[in-house]
N, C-alpha and C positions, 0 to 999 in steps of 0.2 A: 504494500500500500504506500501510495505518497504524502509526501508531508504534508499538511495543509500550508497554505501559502503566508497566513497570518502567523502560525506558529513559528513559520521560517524565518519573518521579518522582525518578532517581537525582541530576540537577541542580538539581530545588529540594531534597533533603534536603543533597547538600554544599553551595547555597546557604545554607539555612539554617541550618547547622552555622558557616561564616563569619560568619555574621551573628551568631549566640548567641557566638559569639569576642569577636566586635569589640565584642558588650555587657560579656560579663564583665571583658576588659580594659578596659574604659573603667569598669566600675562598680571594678574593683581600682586605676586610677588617682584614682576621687574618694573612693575609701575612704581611701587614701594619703595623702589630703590634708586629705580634714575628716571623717574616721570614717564607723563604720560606719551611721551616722545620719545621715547625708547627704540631703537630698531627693534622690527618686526624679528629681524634675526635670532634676537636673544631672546623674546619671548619664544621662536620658535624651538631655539637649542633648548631650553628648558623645561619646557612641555614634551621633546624628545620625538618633534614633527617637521616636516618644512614648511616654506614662509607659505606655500599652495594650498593648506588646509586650513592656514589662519584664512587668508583670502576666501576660500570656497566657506567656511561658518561669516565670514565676518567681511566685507568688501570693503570695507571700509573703517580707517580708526576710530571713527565716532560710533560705529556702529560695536565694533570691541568695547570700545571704554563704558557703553551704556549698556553692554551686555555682562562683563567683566563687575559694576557695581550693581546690576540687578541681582548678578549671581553672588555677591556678598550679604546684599539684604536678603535674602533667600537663606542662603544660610543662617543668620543669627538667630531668623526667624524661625526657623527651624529646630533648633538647637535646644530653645527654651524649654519642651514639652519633657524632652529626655534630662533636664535639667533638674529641673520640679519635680521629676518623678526617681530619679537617683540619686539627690542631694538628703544633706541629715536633715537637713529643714528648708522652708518655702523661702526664709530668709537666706540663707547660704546658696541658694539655687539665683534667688534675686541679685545679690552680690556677684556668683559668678557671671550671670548673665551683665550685667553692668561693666566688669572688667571685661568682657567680651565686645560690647557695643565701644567701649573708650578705645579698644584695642580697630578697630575698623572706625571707630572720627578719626584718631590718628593718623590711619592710612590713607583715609579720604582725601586729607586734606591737603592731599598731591595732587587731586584733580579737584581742587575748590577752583583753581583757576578756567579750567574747560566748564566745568559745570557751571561755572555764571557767563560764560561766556554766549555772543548775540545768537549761535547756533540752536535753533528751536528745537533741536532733538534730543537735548539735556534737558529742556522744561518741565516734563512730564514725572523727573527723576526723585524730585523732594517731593511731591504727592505722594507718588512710589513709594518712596521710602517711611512716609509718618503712615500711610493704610497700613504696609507691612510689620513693622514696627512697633506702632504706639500698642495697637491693643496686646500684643505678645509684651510687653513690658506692664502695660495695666495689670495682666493676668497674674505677672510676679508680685506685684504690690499689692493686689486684690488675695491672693492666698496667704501672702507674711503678716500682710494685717492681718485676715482671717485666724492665724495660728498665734496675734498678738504680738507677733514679735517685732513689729514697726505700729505708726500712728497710724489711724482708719482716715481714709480720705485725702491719699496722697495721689496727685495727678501724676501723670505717667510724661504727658507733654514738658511740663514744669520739668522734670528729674530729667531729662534726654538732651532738653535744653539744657539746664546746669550746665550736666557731662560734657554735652558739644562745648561749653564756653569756656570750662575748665581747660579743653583740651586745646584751645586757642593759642596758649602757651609752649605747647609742647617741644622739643627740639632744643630748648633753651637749657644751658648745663648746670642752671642752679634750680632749674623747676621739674618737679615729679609730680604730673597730672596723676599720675595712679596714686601717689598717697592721697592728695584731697580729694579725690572718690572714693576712698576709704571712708575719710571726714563725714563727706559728704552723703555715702550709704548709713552711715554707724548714725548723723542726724537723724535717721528716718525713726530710729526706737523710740518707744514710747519714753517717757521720761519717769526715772529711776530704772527703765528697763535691763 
């Protein structure tokens, strides 16, 4: 008997889909390092591709770079559920997850510059990013309060904004945005907590 045709195709499309992975991560690793202007080359030796497959996913670098930061908010977003449910508590799961989102402003903010720039295909990305985002951080706050271990009625928008403004700083060799999001999460307890 033959394969069915759907069966056939279903292992190279999640093959493929790991493979477009292991691009965008590797192009958000050389973006990291030497902007969003990087040759194509090294995000391609990286990735362990040639520069042909970046092209055939991506024709274009706007079309990388906005693919490259959907696929970071995708993952944070992601992340939180196995977080919350592995962590010794809702609070320690919130905390990581915070050290996780400071850990991507930071790296963001290699392409703060393309992202405000007049290119219209960056506009749609800070929507993107607070849909994805806010309520997967509400749901952190929403369970720590619930389990008491922060104040009831902490906005999730407020606290992302902090972090982002915290990390404004960042690069600078007398400032460690990661401790004042320490500060910053440990304010959330209730008091004498």
């Amino acid at each position: 008997m033959g394969q069915n045709p759907e069966q056939a195709v279903r292992p190279r499309r999640a093959d493929a889909r790991r493979n477009q992975g292991a691009l965008l991560d590797a192009a958000a690793a050389v973006f990291t390092t030497s902007g969003v202007e990087a040759p194509l080359r090294d995000i391609a030796a990286r990735a362990g591709v040639g520069t042909a497959t970046i092209y055939r996913h991506f024709p274009t670098r706007a079309d990388l770079i906005v693919a490259v930061y959907r696929h970071q908010v995708e993952n944070l977003a992601e992340v939180a559920p196995p977080l919350l449910a592995g962590s010794a508590s809702p609070y320690a799961a919130l905390q990581q997850w915070i050290h996780l989102f400071l850990e991507f402003v930071i790296t963001k903010q290699g392409l703060a510059a393309v992202l405000q720039s007049d290119d219209p295909c960056y506009d749609p990305l800070h929507a993107y990013f607070l849909e994805q985002l806010e309520p997967v951080c509400a749901r952190l706050l929403e369970a720590a309060a619930g389990a008491g271990e922060i104040r009831p009625g902490q906005d999730a928008y407020e606290l992302m904004r902090g972090v982002g403004s915290i990390c404004a700083g960042a690069g600078h060799p007398r400032y460690n945005p990661r401790r004042l999001v320490d500060v910053l999460i440990a304010g959330l307890r209730p008091v004498g907590g």
